[in-house]
N, CA, C and O atoms as a Tinker XYZ file with bonds, in Angstrom:
   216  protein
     1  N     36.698000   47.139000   34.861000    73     2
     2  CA    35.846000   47.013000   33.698000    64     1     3
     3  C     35.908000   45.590000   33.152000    63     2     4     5
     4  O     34.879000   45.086000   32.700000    81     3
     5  N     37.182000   44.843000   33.171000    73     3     6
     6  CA    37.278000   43.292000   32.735000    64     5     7
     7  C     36.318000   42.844000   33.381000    63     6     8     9
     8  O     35.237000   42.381000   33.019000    81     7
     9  N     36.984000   43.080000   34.831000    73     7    10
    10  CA    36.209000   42.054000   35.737000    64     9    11
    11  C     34.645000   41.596000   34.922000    63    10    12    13
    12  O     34.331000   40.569000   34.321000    81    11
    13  N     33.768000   43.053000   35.268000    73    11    14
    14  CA    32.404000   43.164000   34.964000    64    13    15
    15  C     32.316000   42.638000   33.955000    63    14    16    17
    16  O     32.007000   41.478000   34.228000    81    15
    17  N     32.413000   42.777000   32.621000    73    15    18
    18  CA    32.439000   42.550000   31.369000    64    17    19
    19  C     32.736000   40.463000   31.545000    63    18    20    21
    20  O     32.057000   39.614000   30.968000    81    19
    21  N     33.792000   40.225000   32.395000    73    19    22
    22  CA    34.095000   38.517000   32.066000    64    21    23
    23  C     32.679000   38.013000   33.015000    63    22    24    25
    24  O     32.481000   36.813000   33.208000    81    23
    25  N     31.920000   38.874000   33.465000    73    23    26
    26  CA    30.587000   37.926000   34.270000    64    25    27
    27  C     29.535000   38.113000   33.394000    63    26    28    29
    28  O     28.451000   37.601000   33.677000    81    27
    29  N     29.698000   38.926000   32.112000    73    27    30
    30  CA    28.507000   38.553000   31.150000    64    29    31
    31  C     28.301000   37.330000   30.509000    63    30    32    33
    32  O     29.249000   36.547000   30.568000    81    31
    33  N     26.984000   36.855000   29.722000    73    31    34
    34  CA    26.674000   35.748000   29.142000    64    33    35
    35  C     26.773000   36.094000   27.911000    63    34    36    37
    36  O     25.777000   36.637000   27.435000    81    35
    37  N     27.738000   35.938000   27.196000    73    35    38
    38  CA    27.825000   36.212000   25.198000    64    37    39
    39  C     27.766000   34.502000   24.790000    63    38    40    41
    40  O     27.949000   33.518000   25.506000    81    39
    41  N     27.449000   34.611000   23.409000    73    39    42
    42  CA    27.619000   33.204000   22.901000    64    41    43
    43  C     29.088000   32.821000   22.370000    63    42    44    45
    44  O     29.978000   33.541000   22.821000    81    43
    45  N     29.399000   32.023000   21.677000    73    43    46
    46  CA    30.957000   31.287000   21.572000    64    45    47
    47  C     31.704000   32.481000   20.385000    63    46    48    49
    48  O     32.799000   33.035000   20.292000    81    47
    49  N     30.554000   32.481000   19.679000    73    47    50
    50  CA    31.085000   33.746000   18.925000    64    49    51
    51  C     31.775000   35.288000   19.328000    63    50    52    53
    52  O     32.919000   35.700000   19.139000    81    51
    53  N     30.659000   35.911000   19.923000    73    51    54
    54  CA    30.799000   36.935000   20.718000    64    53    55
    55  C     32.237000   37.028000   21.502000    63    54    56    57
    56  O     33.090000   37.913000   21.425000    81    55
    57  N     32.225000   35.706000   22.357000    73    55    58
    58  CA    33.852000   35.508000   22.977000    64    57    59
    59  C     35.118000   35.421000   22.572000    63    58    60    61
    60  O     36.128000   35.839000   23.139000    81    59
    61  N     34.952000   34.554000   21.017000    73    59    62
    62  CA    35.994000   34.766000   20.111000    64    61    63
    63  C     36.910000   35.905000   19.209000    63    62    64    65
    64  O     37.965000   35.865000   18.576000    81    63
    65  N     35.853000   36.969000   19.539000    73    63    66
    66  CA    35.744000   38.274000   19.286000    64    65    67
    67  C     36.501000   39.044000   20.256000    63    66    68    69
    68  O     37.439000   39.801000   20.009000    81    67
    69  N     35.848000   38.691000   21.711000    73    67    70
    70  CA    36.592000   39.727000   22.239000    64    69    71
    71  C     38.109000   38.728000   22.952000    63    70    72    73
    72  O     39.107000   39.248000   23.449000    81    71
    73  N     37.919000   37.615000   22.833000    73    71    74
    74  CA    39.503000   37.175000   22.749000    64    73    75
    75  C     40.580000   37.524000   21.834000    63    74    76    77
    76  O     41.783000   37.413000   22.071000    81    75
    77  N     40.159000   37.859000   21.005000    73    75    78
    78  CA    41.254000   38.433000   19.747000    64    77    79
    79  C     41.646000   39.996000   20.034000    63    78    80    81
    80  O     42.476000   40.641000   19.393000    81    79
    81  N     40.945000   40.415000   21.028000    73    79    82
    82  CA    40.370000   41.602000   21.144000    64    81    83
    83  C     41.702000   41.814000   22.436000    63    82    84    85
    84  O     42.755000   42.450000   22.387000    81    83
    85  N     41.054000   40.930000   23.594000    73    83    86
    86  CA    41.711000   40.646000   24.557000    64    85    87
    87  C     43.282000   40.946000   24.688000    63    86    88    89
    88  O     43.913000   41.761000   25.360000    81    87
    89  N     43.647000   39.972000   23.788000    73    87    90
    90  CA    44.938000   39.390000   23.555000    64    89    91
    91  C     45.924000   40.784000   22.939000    63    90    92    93
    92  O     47.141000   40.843000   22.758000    81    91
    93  N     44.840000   41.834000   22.718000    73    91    94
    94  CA    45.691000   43.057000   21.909000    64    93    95
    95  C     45.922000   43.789000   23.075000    63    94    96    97
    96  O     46.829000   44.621000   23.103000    81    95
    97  N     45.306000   43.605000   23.909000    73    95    98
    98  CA    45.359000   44.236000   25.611000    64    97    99
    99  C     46.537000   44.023000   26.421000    63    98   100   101
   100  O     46.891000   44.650000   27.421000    81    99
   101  N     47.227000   42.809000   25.702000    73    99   102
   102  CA    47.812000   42.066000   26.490000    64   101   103
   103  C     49.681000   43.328000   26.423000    63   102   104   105
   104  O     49.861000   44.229000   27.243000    81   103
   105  N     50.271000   43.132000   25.773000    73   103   106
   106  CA    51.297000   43.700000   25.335000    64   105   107
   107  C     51.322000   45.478000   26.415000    63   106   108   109
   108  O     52.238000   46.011000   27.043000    81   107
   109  N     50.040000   45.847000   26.209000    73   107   110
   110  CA    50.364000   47.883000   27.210000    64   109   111
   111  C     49.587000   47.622000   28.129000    63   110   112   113
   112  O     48.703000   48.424000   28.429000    81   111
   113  N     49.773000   46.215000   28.904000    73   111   114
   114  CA    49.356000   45.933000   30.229000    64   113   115
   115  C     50.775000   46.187000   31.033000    63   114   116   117
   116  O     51.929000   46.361000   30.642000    81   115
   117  N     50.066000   46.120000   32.534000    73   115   118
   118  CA    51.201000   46.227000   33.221000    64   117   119
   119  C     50.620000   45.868000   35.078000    63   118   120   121
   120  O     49.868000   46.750000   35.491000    81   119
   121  N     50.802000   45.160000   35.713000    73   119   122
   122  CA    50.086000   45.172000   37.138000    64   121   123
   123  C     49.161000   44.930000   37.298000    63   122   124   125
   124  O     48.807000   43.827000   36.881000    81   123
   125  N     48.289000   45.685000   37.914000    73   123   126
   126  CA    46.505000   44.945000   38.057000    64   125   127
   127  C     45.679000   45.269000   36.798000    63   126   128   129
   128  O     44.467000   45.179000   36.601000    81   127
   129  N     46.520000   45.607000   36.135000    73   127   130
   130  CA    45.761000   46.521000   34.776000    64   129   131
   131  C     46.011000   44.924000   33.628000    63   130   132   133
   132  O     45.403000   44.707000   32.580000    81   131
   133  N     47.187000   43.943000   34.344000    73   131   134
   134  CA    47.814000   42.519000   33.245000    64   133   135
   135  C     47.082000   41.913000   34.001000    63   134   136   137
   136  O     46.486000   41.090000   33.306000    81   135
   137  N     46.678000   41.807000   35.326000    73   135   138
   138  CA    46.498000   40.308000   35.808000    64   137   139
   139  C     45.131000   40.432000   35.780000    63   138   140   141
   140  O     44.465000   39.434000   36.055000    81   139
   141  N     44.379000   41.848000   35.398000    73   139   142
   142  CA    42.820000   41.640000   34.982000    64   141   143
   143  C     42.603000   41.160000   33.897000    63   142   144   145
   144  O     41.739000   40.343000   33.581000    81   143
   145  N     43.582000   41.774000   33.126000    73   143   146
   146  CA    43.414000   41.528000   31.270000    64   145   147
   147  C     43.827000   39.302000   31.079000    63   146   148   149
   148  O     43.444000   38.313000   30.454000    81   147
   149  N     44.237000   39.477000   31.517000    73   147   150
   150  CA    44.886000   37.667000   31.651000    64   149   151
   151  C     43.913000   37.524000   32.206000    63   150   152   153
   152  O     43.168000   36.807000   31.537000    81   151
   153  N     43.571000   37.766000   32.925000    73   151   154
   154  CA    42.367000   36.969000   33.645000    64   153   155
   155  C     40.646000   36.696000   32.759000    63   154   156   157
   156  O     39.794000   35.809000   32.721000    81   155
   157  N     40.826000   37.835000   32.260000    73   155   158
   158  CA    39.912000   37.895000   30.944000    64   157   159
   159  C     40.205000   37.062000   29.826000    63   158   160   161
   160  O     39.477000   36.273000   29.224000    81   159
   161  N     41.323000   37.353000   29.665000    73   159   162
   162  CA    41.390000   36.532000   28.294000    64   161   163
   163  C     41.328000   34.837000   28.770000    63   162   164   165
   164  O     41.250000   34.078000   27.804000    81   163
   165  N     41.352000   34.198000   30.079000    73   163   166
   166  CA    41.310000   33.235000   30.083000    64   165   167
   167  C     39.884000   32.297000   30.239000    63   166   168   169
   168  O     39.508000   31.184000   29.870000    81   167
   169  N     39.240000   33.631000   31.142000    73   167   170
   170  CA    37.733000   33.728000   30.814000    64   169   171
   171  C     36.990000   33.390000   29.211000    63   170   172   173
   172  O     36.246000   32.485000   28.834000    81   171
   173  N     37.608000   34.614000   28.495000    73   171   174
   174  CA    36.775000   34.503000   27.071000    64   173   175
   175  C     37.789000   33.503000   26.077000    63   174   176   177
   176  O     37.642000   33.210000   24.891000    81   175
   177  N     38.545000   33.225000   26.754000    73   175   178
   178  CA    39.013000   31.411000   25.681000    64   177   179
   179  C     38.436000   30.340000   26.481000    63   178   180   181
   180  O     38.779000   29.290000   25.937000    81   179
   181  N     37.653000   30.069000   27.613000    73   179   182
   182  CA    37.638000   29.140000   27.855000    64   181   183
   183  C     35.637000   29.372000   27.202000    63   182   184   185
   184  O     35.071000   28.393000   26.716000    81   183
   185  N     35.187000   30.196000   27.278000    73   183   186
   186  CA    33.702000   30.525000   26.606000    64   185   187
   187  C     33.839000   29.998000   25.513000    63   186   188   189
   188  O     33.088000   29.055000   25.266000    81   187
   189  N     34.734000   30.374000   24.591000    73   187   190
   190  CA    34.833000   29.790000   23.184000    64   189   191
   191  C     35.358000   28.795000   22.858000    63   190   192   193
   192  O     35.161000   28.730000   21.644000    81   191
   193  N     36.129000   27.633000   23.280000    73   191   194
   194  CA    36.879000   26.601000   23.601000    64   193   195
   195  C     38.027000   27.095000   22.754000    63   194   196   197
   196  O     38.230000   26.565000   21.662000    81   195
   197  N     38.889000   28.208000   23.248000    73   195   198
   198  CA    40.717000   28.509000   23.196000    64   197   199
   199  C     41.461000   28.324000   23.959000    63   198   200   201
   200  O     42.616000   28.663000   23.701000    81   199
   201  N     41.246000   27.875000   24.894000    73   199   202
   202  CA    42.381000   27.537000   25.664000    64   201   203
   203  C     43.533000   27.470000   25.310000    63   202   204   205
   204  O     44.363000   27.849000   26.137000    81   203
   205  N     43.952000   27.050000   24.181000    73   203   206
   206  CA    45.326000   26.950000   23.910000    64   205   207
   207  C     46.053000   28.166000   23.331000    63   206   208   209
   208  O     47.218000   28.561000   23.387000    81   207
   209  N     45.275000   28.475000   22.930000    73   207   210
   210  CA    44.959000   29.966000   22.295000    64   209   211
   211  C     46.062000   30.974000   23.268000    63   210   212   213
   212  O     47.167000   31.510000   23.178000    81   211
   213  N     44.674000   30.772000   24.447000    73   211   214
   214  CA    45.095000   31.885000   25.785000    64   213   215
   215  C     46.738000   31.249000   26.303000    63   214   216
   216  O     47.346000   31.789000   27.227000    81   215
């Protein structure tokens, strides 16, 4: 579901949103279930310029 969801087009806003969002994902991850969610969140900080963030 990340996957799909990190190949949409949202605006900077939209991304900032679901990076905050993301990042709550992060903690009752575990395996391909963390390295999708990381992988997302690095997706939707780099849409919004967080990088440092992520």
């Amino acid at each position: 579901v990340l996957s799909a969801l990190s190949q949409l087009e949202f605006g900077a806003e939209v991304w900032e949103k679901v990076l905050c969002q993301a990042l709550q994902l992060l903690p009752d991850s575990n395996d391909e279930p963390l390295a999708a969610a990381i992988s997302f969140v690095f997706r939707a900080a780099s849409q919004c310029q967080h990088l440092p963030q992520a």
